[in-house]
C-alpha positions in Angstrom: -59.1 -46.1 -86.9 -61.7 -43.5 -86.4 -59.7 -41.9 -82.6 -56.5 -41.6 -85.9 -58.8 -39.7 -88.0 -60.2 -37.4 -85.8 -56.6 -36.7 -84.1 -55.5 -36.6 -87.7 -58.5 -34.2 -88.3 -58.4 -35.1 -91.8 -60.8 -32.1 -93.3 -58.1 -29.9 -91.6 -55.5 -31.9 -93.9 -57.4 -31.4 -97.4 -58.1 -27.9 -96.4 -54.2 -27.4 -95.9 -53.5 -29.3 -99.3 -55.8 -27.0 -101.4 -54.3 -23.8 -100.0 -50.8 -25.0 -100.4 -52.1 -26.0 -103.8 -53.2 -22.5 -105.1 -50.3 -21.5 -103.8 -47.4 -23.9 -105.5 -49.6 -23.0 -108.8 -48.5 -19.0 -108.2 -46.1 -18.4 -111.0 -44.0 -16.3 -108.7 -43.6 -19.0 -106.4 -39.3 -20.1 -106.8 -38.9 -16.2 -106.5 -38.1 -17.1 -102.9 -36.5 -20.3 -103.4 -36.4 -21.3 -99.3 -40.3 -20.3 -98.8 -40.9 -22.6 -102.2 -39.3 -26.4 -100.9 -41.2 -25.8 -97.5 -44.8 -25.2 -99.1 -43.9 -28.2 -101.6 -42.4 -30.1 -98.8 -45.4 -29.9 -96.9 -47.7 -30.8 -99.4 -45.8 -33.9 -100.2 -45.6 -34.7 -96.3 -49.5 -33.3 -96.2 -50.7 -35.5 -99.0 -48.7 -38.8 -97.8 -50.5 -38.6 -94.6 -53.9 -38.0 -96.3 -53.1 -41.1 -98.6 -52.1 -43.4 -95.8 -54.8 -42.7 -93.5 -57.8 -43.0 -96.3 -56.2 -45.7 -98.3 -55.9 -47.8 -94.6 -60.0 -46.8 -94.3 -60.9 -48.1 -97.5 -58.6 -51.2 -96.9 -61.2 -52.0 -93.7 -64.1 -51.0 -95.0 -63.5 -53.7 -97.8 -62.6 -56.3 -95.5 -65.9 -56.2 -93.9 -67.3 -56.7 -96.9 -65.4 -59.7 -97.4 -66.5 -61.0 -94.4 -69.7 -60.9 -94.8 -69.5 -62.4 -98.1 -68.0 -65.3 -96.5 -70.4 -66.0 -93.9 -73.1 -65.4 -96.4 -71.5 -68.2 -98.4 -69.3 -70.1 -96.2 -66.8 -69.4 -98.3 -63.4 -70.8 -95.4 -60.9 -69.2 -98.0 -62.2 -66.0 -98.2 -62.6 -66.1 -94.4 -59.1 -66.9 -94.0 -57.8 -64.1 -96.7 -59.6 -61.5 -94.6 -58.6 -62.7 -91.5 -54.9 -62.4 -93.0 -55.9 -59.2 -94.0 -57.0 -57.7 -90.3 -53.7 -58.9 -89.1 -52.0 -57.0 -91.7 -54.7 -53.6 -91.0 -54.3 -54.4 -87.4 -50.3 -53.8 -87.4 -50.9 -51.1 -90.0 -53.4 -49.2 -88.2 -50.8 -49.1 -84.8 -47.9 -47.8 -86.7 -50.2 -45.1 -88.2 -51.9 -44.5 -84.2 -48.0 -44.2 -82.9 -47.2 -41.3 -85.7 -50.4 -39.4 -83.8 -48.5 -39.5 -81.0 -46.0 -37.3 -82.3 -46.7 -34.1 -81.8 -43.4 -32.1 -80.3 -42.9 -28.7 -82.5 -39.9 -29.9 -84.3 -41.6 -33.9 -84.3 -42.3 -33.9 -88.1 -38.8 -32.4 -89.2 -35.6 -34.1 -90.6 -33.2 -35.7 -88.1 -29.7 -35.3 -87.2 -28.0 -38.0 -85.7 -24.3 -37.9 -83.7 -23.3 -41.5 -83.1 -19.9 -41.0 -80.4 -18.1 -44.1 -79.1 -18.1 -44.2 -75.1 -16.0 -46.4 -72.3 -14.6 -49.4 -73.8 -11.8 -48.5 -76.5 -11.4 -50.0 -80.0 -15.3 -52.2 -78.9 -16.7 -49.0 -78.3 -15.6 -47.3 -81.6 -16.8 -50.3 -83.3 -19.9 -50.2 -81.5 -20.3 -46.7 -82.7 -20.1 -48.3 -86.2 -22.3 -50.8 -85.4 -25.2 -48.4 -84.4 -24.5 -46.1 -87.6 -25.3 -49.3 -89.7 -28.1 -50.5 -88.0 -30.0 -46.9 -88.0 -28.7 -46.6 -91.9 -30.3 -50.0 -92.4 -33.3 -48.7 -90.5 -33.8 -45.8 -93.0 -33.3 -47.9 -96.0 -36.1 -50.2 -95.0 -38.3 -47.0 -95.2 -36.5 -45.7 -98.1 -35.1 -42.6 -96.4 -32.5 -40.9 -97.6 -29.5 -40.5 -94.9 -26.6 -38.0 -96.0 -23.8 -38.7 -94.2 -22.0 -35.2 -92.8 -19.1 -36.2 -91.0 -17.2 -39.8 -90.0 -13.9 -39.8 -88.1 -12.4 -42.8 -88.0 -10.6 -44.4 -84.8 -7.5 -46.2 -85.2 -7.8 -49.5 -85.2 -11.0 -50.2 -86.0 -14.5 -48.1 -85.9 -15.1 -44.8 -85.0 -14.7 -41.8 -83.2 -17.9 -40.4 -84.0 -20.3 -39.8 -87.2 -23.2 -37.3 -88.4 -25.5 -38.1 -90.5 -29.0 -36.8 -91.7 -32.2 -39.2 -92.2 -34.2 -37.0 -94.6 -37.7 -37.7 -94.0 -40.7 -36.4 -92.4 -41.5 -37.0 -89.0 -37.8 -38.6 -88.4 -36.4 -36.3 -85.4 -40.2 -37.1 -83.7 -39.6 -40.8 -84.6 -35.6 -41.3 -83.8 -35.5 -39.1 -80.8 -36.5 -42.0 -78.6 -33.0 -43.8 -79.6 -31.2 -40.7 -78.5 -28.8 -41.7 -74.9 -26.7 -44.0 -74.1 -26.6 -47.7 -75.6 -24.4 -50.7 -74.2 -22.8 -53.8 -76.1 -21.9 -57.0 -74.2 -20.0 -59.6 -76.0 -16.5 -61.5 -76.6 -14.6 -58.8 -78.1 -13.1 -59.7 -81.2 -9.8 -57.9 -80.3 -9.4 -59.4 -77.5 -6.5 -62.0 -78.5 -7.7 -64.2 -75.2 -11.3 -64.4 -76.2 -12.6 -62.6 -72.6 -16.2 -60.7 -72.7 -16.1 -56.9 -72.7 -19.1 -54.0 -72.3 -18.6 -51.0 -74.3 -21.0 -47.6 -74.3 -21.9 -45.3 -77.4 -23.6 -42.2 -76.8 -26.8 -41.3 -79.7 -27.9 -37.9 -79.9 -30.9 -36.6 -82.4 -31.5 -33.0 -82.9 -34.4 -31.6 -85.4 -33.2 -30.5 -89.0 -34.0 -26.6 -88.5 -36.2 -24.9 -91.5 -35.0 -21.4 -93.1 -37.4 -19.6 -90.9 -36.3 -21.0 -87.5 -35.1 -18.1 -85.1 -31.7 -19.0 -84.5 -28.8 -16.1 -84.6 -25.1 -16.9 -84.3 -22.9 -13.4 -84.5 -19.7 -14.6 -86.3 -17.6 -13.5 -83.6 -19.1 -16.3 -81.6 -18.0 -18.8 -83.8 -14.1 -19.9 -84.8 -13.4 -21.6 -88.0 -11.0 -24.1 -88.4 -9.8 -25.9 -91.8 -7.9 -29.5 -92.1 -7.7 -32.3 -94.4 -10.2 -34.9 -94.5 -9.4 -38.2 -92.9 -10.3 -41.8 -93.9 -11.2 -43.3 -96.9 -12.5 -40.9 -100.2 -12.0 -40.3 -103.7 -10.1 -38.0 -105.5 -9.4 -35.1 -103.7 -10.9 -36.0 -100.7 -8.0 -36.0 -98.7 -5.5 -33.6 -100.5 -6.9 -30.2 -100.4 -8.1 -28.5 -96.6 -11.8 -29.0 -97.2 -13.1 -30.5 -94.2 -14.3 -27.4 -92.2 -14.6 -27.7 -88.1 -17.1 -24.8 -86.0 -16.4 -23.9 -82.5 -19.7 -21.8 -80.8 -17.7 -20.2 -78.2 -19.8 -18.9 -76.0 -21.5 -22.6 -75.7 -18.0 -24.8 -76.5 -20.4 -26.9 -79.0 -18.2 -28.1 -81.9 -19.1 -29.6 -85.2 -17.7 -30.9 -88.1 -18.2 -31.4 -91.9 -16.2 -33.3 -94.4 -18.5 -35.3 -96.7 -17.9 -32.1 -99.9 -14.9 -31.5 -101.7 -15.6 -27.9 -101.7 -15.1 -26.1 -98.1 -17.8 -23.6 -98.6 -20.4 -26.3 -99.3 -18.7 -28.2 -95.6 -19.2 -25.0 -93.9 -22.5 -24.4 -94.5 -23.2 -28.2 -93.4 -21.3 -27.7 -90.0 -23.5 -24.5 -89.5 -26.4 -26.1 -90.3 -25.8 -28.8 -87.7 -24.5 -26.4 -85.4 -27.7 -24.4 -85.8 -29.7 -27.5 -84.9 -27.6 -28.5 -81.9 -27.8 -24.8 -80.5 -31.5 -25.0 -80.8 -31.8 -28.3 -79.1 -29.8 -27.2 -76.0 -31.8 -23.9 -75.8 -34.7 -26.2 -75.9 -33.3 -28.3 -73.0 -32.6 -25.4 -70.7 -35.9 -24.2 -71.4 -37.2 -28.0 -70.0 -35.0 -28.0 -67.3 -36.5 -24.5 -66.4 -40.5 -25.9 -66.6 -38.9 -29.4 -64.9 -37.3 -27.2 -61.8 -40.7 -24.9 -61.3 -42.6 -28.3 -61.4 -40.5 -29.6 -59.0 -39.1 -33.5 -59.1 -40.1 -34.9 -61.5 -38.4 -38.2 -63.6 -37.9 -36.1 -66.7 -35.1 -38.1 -68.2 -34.7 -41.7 -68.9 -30.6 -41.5 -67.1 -27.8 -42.3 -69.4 -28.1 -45.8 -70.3 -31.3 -46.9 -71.8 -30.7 -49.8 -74.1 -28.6 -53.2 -73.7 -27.1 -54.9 -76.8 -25.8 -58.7 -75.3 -24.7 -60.9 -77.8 -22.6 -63.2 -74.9 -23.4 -65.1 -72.9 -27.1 -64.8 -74.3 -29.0 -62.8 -77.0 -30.8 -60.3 -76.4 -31.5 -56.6 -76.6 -33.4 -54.9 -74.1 -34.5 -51.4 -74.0 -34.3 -50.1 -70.2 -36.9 -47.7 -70.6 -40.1 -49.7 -71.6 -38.8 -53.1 -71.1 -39.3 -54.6 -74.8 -36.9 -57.0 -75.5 -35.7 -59.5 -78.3 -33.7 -62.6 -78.9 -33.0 -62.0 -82.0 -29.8 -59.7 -81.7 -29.0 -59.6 -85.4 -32.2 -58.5 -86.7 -31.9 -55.6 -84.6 -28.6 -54.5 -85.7 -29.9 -55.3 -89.0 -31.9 -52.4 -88.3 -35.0 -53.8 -87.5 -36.2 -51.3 -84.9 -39.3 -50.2 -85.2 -40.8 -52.4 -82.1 -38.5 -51.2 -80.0 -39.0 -46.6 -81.8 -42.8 -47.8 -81.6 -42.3 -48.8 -77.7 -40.3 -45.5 -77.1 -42.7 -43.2 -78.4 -45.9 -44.4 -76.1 -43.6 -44.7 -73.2 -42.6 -41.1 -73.6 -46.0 -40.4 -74.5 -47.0 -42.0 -70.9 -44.0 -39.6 -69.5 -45.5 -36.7 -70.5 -48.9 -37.5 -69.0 -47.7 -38.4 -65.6 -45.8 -35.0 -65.7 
């Protein structure tokens, strides 16, 4: 607990609070509405860090109090409350040491998530499903909000590919480790002759960019396209040409957006994601630059880094850091945290080697 405070570098933190403070108290300050939600969005994210690392202090500095009560007074219930207690600081304590860890310049943003089915047909496109409801689940055990941007549906079951945001601090940091290739192996359940089959769905996270990030796309690098919406919606959804498709030339990156009625509000989604996925692959040439003038060195995990078996076993196995789990369900339950946790001090361990 004390190596996360003085990473944390908690005086920094309640210096940063009190200036960001004075400054949402300025009567002037939704004169520039964009500058205004990122000085009180980082005082909320600011003063969330400050609470969970203090309130997790206090929380151990009364437990040994209560064990020394107890061996004052051989007291064996109080003895086993705060050994019940260290368990629960213990696992507390390591989630809090593996946010330290994340310290990428775009680690504490928003994340954008592409889920795109891979080899393996209508098992594939359901995989792709699959994933989406196991990192939605994921988010809703942390209570983060995920707006979903665009869905298209494939044809017989699943889909094509989604887009989705998890809105909360530190996400991209925290879900970039899931971000490659993932593969199911199970009896597909269209398959009429009951045989096993391995499908592939590609995850990609890209950082939520802020107002003030650099990024400049001249609009005669990008072309516009307009359709209807496809799959299921409400009234209107899929009558009027709303759903709003961008094309960055120069790059061939395309996006999509059809989760607004209103095609202005679908366009400046797709640019926002298009925005963020031009800034990642800047950001990856720029690595593959630094990785070249190092020379070779194992700067990428390769395309497949997690299995998903539900036949003839159970288990899921990430490739990478070789955690594993029996309990398949769970997992695409969205019980992934082992298995983000795991990802983040093996890339951690990456990083040092290089």
């Amino acid at each position: 607990m004390a190596s996360i405070e003085k990473v944390l570098d908690l005086d920094a933190i309640r210096a940063e609070i009190a200036e960001l403070q004075e400054q949402v108290g300025a009567p002037d300050l939704w004169d520039d509405q964009a500058n205004a939600q990122r000085v009180t969005g980082r005082l909320s994210v600011l003063q969330a860090e400050l609470e969970r690392a203090t309130s997790l202090r206090q929380r151990l500095e009364d437990v040994g109090v209560l064990l020394e009560l107890a061996a004052e007074e051989g007291d064996a219930d109080s003895r086993a409350e705060a050994e019940a207690e260290i368990n629960r600081l213990a696992s507390a304590i390591e989630s809090l040491e593996v946010r330290t860890l994340l310290s990428g310049e775009f680690d504490e943003r928003e994340a954008l998530v592409t889920i795109r089915s891979g080899a393996g047909g209508v098992d594939a496109a359901d995989f792709a499903e699959m994933l989406q409801r196991m990192y939605v689940r994921w988010a809703e055990r942390h209570d983060y909000p995920v707006e979903v941007y665009d869905t298209s549906y494939a044809e017989e079951a699943g889909l094509k590919s989604t887009t989705f945001a998890v809105k909360a601090p530190y996400a991209y940091g925290t879900l970039s480790v899931e971000a490659g290739t993932h593969r199911l192996v199970r009896i597909s359940p269209f398959d009429n002759q009951g045989r096993r089959q391995t499908s592939f769905a590609a995850v990609e996270v890209v950082p939520v960019l802020e107002a003030t990030d650099d990024i400049d796309i001249p609009d005669e690098e990008i072309r516009v396209d307009v359709y209807r919406s496809s799959g299921p919606g409400g009234q209107s959804v899929n009558t009027t040409d709303s759903a709003v498709r961008l094309t960055h030339i120069p790059t061939g990156v395309v996006v999509s957006c059809q989760n607004e009625k209103s095609q202005l509000q679908n366009k400046a989604s797709a640019m926002v994601i298009l925005k963020a996925k031009l800034l990642a692959l800047k950001k990856a040439e720029e690595r593959a630059q630094l990785d070249e003038l190092r020379g070779d060195v194992a700067a990428s995990w390769g395309d497949q880094m997690r299995n998903y078996v539900l036949n003839p076993y159970q288990m899921v196995k990430d490739l990478r850091t070789e955690h594993e789990t029996g309990n398949t369900q769970a997992v695409l339950d969205g019980e992934i945290d082992d298995f983000i946790e795991s990802g983040i001090r093996w890339r951690r361990g990456q990083q040092v080697k290089a």
